[in-house]
Biotite code that builds the C-alpha atoms (Angstrom):
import biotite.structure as struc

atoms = struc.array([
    struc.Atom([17.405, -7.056, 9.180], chain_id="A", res_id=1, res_name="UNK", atom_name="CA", element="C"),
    struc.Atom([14.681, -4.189, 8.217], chain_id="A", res_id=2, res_name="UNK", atom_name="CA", element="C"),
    struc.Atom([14.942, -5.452, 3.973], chain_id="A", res_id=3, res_name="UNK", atom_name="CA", element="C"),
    struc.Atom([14.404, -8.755, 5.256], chain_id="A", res_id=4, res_name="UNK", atom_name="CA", element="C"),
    struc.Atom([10.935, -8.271, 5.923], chain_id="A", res_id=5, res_name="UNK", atom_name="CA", element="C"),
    struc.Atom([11.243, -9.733, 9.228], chain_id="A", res_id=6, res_name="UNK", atom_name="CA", element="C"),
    struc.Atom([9.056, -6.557, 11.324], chain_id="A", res_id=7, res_name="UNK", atom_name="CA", element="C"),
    struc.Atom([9.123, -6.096, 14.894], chain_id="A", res_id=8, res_name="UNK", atom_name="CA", element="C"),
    struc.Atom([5.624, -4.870, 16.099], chain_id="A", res_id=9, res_name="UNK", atom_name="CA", element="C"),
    struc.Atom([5.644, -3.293, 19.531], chain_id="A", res_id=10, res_name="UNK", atom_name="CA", element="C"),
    struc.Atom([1.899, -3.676, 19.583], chain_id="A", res_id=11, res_name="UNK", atom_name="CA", element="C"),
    struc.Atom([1.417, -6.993, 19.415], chain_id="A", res_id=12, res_name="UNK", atom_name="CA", element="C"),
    struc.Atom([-2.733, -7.104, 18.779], chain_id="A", res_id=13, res_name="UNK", atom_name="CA", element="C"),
    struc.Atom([-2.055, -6.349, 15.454], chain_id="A", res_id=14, res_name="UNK", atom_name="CA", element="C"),
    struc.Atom([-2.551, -3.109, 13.226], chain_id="A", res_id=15, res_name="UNK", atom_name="CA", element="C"),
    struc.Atom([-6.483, -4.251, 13.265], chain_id="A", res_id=16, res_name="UNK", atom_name="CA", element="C"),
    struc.Atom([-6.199, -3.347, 16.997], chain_id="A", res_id=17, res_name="UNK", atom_name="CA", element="C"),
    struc.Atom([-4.699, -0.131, 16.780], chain_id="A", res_id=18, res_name="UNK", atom_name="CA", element="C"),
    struc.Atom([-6.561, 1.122, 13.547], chain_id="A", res_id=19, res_name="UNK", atom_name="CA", element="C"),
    struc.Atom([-9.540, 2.121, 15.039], chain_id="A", res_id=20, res_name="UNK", atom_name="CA", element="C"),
    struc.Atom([-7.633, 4.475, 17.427], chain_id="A", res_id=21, res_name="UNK", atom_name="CA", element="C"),
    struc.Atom([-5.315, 5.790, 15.437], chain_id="A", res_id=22, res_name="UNK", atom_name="CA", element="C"),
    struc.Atom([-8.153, 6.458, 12.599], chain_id="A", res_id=23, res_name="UNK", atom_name="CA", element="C"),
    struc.Atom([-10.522, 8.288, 15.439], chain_id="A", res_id=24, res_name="UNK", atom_name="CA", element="C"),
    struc.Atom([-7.394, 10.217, 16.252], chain_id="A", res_id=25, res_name="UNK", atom_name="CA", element="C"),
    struc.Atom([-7.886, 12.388, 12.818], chain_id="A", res_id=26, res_name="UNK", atom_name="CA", element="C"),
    struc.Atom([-9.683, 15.324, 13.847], chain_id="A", res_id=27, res_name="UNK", atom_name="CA", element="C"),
    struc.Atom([-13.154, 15.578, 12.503], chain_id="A", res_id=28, res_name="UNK", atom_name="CA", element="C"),
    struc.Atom([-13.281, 17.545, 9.270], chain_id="A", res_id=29, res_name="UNK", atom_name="CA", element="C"),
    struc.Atom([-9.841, 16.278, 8.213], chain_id="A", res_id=30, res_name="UNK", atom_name="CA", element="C"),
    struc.Atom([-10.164, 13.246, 5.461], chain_id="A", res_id=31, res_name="UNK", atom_name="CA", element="C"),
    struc.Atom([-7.683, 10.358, 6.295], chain_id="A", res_id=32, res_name="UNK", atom_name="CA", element="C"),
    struc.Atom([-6.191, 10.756, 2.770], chain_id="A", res_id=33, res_name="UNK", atom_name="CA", element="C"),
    struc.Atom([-5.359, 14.409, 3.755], chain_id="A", res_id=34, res_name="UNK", atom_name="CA", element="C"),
    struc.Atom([-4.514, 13.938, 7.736], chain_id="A", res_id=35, res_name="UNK", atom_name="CA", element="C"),
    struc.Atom([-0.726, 14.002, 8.533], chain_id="A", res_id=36, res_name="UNK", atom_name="CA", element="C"),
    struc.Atom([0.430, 11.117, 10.289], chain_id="A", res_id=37, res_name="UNK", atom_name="CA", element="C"),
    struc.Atom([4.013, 11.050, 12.581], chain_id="A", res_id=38, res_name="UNK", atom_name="CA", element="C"),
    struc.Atom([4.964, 7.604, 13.341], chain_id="A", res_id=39, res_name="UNK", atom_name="CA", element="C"),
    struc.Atom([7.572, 7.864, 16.072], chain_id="A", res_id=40, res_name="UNK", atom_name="CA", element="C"),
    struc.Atom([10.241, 5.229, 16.610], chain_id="A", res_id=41, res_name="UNK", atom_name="CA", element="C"),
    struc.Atom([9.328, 3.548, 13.688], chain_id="A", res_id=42, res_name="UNK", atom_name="CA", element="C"),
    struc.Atom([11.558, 0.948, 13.254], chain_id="A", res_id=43, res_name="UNK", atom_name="CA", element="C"),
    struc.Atom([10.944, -1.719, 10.775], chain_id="A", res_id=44, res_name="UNK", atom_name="CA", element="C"),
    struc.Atom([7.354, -1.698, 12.292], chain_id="A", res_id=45, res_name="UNK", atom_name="CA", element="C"),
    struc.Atom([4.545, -2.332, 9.498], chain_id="A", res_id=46, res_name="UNK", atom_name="CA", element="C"),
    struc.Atom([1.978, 0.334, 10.686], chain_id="A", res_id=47, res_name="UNK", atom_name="CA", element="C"),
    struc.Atom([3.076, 3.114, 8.208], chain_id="A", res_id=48, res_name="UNK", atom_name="CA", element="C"),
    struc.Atom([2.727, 0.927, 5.075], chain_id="A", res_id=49, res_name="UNK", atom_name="CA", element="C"),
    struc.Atom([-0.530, -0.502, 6.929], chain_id="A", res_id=50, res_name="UNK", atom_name="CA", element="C"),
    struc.Atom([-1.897, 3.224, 7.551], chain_id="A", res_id=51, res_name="UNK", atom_name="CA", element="C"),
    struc.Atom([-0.989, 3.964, 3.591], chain_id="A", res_id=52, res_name="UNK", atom_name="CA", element="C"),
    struc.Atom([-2.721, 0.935, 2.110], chain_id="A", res_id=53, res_name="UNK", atom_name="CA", element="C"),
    struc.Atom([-5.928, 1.621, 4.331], chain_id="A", res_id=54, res_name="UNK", atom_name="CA", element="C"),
    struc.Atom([-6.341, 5.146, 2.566], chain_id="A", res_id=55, res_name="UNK", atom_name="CA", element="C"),
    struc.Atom([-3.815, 7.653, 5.010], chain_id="A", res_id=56, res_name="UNK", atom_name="CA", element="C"),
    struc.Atom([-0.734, 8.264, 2.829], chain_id="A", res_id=57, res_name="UNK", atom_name="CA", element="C"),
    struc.Atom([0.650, 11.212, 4.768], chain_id="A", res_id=58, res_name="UNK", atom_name="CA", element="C"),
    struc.Atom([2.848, 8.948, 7.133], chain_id="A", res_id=59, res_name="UNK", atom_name="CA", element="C"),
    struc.Atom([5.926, 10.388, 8.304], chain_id="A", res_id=60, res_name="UNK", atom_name="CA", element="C"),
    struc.Atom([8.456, 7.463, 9.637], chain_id="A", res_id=61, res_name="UNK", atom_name="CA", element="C"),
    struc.Atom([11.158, 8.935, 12.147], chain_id="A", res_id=62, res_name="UNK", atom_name="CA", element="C"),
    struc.Atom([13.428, 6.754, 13.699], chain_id="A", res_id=63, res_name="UNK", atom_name="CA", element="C"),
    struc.Atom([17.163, 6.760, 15.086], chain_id="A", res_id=64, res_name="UNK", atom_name="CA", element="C"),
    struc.Atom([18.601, 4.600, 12.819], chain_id="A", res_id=65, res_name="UNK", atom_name="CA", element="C"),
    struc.Atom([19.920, 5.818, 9.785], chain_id="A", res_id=66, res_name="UNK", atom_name="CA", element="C"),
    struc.Atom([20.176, 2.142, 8.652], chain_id="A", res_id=67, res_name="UNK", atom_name="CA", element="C"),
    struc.Atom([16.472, 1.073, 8.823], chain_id="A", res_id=68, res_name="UNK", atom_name="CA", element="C"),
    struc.Atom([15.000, 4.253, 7.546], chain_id="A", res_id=69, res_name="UNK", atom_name="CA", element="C"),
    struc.Atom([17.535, 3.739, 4.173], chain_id="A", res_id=70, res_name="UNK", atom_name="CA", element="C"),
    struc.Atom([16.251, 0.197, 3.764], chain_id="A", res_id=71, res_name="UNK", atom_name="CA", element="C"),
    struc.Atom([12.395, 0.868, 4.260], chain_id="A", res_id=72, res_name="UNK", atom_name="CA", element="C"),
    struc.Atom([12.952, 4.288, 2.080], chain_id="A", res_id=73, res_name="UNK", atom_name="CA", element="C"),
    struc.Atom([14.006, 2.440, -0.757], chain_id="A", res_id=74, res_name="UNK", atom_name="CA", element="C"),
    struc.Atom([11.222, -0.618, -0.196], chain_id="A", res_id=75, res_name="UNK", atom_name="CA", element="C"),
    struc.Atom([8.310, 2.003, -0.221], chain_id="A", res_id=76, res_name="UNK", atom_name="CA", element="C"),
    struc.Atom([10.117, 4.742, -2.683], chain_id="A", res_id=77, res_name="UNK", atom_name="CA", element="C"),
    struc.Atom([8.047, 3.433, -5.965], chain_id="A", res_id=78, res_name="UNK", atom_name="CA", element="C"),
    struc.Atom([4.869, 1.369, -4.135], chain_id="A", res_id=79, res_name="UNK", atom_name="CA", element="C"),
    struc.Atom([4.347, 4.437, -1.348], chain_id="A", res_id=80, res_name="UNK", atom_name="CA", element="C"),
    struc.Atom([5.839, 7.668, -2.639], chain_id="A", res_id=81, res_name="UNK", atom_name="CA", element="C"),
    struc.Atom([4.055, 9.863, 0.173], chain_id="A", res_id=82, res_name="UNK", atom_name="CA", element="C"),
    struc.Atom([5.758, 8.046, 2.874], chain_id="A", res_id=83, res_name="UNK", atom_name="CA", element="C"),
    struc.Atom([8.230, 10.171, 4.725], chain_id="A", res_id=84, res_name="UNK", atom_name="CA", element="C"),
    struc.Atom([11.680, 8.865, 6.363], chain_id="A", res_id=85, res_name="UNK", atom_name="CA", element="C"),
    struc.Atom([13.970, 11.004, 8.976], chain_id="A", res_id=86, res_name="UNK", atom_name="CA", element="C"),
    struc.Atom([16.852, 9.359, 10.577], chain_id="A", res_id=87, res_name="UNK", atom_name="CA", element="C"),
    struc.Atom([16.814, 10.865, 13.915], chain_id="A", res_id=88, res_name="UNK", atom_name="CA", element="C"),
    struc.Atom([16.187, 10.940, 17.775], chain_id="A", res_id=89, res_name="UNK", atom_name="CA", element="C"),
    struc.Atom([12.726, 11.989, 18.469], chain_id="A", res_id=90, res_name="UNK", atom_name="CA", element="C"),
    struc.Atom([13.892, 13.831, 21.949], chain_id="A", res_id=91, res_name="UNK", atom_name="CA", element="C"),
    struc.Atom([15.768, 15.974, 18.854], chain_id="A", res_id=92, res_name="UNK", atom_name="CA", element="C"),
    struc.Atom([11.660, 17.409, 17.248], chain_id="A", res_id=93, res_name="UNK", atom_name="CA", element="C"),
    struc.Atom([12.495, 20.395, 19.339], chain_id="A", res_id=94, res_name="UNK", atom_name="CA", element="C"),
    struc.Atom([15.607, 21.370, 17.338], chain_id="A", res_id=95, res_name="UNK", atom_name="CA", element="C"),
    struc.Atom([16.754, 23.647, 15.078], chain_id="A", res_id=96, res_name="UNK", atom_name="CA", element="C"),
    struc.Atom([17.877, 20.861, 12.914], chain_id="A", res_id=97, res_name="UNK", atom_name="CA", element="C"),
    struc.Atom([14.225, 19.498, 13.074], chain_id="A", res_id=98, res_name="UNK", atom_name="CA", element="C"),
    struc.Atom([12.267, 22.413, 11.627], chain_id="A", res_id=99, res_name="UNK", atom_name="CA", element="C"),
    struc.Atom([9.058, 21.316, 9.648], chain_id="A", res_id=100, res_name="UNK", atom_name="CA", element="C"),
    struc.Atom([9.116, 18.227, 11.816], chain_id="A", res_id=101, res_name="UNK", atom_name="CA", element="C"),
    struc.Atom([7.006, 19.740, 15.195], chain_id="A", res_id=102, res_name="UNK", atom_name="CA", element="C"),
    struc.Atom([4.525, 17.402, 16.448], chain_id="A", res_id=103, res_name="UNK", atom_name="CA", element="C"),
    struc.Atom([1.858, 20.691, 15.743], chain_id="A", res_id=104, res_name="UNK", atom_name="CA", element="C"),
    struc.Atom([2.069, 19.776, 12.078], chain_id="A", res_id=105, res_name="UNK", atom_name="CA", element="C"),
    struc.Atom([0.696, 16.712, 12.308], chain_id="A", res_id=106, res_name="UNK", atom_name="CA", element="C"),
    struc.Atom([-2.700, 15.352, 13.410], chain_id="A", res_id=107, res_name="UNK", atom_name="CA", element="C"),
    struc.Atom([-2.116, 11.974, 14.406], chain_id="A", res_id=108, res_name="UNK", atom_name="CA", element="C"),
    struc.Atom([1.061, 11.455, 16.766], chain_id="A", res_id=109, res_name="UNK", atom_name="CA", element="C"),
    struc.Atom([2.041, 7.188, 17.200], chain_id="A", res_id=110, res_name="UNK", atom_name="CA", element="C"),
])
């Protein structure tokens, strides 16, 4: 279950695998503590609270299930208050229901 702690990781390598291109994917200029981050099909993956801790707090965590983005809202709420959580499809970012959430606002797409 996503409180359980028990996280699925669809890239298995590790987050020290995946850092360095997900960190070169800020565009130059932009600090990592100010680039915006949108972490697709999160699930009750780690990465967000992995990209927070290593200095980029602007994570947004979208994913279709209402269920894990209520239980890894209320884990973070007090330890990782910048850390965003949507419940919903990400074929829906086009929507009218989705405004503020276009992948153009963000710098760093995963």
């Amino acid at each position: 279950s996503p409180a359980s702690g028990d996280a699925y990781e669809w890239f298995e390598q590790g987050y020290d695998v995946v850092r360095g291109v997900i960190l070169n994917g800020i565009p130059k200029g932009t600090r990592p503590e100010e680039a915006r981050v949108l972490h697709l099909g999160c699930g009750n993956s780690r990465l967000g609270e992995e990209l927070y801790d290593d200095g980029v707090p602007n994570v947004m965590n979208l994913d279709y299930s209402s269920e894990v983005i209520a239980a890894l809202a209320e884990r973070h709420e007090w330890d990782r208050p910048e850390m965003g959580w949507v419940a919903m499809d990400a074929a829906d970012l086009d929507s009218e229901e989705a405004s503020g959430m276009a992948a153009d606002s963000y710098d760093v797409l995963v």
